[in-house]
C-alpha positions as CSV (number, residue, x, y, z in Angstrom):
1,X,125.3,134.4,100.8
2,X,122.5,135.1,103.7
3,X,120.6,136.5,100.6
4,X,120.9,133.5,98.1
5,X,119.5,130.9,101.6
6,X,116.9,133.6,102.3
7,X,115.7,133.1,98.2
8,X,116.0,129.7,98.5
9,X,114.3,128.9,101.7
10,X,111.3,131.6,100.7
11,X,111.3,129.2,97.0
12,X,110.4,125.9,99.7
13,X,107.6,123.4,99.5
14,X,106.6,124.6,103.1
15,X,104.8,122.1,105.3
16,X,101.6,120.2,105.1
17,X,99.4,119.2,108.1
18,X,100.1,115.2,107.6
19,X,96.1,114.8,107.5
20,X,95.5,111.5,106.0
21,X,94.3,113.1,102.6
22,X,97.6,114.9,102.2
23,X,99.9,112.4,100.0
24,X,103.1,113.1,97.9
25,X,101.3,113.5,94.2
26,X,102.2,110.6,91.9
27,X,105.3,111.2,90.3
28,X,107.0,113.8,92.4
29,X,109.4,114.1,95.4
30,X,108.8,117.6,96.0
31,X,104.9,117.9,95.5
32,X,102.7,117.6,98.6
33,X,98.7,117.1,97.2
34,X,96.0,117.4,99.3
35,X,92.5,116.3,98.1
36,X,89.2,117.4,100.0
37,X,86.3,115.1,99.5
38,X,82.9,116.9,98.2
39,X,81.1,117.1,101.7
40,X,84.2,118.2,103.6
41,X,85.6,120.9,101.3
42,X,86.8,124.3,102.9
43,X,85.5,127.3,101.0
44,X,87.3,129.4,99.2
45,X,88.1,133.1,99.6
46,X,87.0,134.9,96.9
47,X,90.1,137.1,96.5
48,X,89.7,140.2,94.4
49,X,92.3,142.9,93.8
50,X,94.4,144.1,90.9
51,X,95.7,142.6,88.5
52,X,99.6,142.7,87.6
53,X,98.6,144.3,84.3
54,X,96.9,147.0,85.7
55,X,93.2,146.0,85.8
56,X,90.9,144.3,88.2
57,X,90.0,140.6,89.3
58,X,87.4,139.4,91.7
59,X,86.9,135.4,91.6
60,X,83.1,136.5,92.2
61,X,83.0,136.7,88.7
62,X,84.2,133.4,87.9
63,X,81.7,131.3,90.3
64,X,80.0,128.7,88.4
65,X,83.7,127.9,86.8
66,X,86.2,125.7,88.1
67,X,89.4,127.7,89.1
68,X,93.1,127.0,89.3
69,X,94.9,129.2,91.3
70,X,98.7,129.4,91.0
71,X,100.4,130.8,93.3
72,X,104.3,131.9,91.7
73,X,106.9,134.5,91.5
74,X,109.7,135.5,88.7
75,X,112.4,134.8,91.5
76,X,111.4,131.2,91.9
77,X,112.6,128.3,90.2
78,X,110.3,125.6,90.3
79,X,107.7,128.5,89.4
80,X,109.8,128.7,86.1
81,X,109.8,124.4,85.6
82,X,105.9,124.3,85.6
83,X,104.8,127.4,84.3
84,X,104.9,125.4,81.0
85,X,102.9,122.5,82.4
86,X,100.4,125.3,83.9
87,X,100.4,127.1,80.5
88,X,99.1,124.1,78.4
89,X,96.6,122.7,81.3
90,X,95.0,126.2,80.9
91,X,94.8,126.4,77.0
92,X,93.6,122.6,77.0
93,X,90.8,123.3,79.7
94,X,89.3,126.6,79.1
95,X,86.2,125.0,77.0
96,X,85.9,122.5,80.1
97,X,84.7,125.9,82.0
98,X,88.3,125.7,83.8
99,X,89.8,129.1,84.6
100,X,93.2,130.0,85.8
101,X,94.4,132.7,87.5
102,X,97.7,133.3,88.6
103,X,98.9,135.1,92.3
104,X,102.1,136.4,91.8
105,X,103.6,136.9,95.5
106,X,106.9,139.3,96.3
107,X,107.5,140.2,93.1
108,X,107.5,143.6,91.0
109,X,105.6,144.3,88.2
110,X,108.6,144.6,85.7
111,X,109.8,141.0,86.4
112,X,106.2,139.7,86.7
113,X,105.7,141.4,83.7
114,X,108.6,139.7,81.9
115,X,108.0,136.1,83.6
116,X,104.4,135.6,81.8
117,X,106.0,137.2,78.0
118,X,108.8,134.6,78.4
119,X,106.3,132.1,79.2
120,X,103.4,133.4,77.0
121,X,100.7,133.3,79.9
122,X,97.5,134.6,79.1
123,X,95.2,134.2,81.8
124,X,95.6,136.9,84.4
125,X,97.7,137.2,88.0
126,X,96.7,138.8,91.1
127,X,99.5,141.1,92.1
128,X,100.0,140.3,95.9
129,X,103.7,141.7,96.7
130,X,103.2,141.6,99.9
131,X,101.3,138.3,100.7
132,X,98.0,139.2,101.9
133,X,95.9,137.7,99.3
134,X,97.1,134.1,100.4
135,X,96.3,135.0,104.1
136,X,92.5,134.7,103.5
137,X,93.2,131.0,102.6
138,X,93.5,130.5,106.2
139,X,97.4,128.3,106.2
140,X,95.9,126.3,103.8
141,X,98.4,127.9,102.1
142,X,101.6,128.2,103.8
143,X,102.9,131.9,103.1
144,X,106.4,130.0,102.4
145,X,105.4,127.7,99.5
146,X,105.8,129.3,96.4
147,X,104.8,127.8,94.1
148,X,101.4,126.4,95.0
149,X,98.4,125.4,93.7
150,X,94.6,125.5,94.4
151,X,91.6,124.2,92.7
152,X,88.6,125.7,93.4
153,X,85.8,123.7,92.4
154,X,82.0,125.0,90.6
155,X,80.5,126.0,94.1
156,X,83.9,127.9,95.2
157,X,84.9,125.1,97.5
158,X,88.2,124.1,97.4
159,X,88.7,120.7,96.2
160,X,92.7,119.8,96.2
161,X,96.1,121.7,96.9
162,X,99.5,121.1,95.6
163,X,102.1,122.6,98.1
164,X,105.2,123.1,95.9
165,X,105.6,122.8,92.0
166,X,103.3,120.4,89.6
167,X,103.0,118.4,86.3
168,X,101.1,118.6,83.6
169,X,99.6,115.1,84.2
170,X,98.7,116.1,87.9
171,X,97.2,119.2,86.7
172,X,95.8,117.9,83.7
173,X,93.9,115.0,86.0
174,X,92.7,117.2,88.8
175,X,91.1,119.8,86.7
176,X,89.5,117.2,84.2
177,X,88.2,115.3,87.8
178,X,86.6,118.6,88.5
179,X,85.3,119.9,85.1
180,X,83.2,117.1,85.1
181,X,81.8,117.3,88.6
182,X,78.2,118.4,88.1
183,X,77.8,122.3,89.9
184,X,75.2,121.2,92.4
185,X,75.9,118.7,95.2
186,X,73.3,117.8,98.1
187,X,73.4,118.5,101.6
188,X,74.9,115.1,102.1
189,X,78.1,115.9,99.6
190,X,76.9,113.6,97.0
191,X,77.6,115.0,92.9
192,X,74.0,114.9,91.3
C-alpha cells in the first residue's frame, strides 16, 4: 500500500511558482504551462549523456533546432495518455526543424525499452535513472513532476514548460509558435 502512494505521489503534477506567466494550459485540469517571453527566457542546460538505447546525446548538437523535451517514465500513467499526443507532434514537426527528445527518469532500460516499442517512439531518450539530468534545469523542473515538458527554443532558451501531462493541441500550438520564431532576436528580445 505505502508502495502504490509512493508511485502515485512520484507520478504528480508537482508545483509551480504561481508567477503570473504560469496558467493552467487550455483544456486541462492537471496541466500547469508556463510561457517565458523572448527577452526574459532562462537558458537551457544543454544536457548530454547516454541514450536509453545505448548511444550518446548532447543537445549541443541540436542548437539551431527547436527542442521538445519530455520528461517520462514506463511507471507513469499520464506518461502513457500523451505519449501518443507527443508521438504525432514529433512526426508532424520534424520538417519544421522541431526535435524531440525524451528523458526517461527512474526507470530501467528493459521497461523503457518496452514503453517506446509499445508506443513506436522514434526520437531518442536520455536515460536519467537517477534524476540528475533534470537538476541542471535549476527547479524549473520539479524532480517530482513526471511527466513534464520543455521547449527549448532556436537559441537554447527555454520558451514554455508544461508541468504534468499534455495534448496534442497544446503541443502541436507551442511548437508551431516556436518553429516559426526567426533564430536571431536583438538585444532588446524583439524576433527579427
Amino acid at each position: 500500500m505505502a508502495a502504490a502512494a509512493l508511485l502515485l505521489a512520484a507520478c504528480g503534477t508537482g508545483t509551480t511558482s504561481g508567477s503570473p506567466d504560469t496558467k493552467k494550459a487550455a483544456g486541462s485540469s492537471t496541466q500547469a504551462l508556463t510561457r517565458y517571453t523572448v527577452g526574459k527566457r532562462p537558458i537551457a542546460p544543454m544536457l548530454r549523456g547516454k541514450t536509453i538505447d545505448g548511444g550518446r546525446l548532447d543537445l549541443a548538437d541540436l542548437r539551431g533546432k527547436v527542442i521538445v523535451l519530455n520528461v517520462w517514465g514506463s511507471w507513469c500513467a499520464p506518461c502513457r495518455a500523451e505519449a501518443p499526443a507527443l508521438k504525432k507532434a514529433s512526426e508532424e514537426t520534424y520538417d519544421l526543424g522541431v526535435r524531440f527528445v525524451g528523458i526517461d527518469t527512474r526507470d530501467n532500460d528493459g521497461a523503457a525499452k518496452a514503453f517506446e516499442r509499445s508506443y513506436g517512439i522514434t526520437y531518442p531518450s536520455f536515460r536519467d535513472p537517477d534524476g540528475k539530468l533534470l537538476l541542471g534545469f535549476n527547479g524549473r523542473i520539479p524532480l517530482s513532476a513526471v511527466p513534464s515538458t520543455v521547449f527549448i527554443d532556436r537559441t537554447g532558451r527555454i520558451a514554455a514548460r508544461i508541468i504534468g501531462a499534455t495534448t496534442y493541441t497544446t503541443l502541436s500550438e507551442l511548437v508551431k509558435d516556436l518553429a516559426a520564431e526567426q533564430a536571431e532576436t536583438n538585444a532588446g528580445g524583439v524576433t527579427k
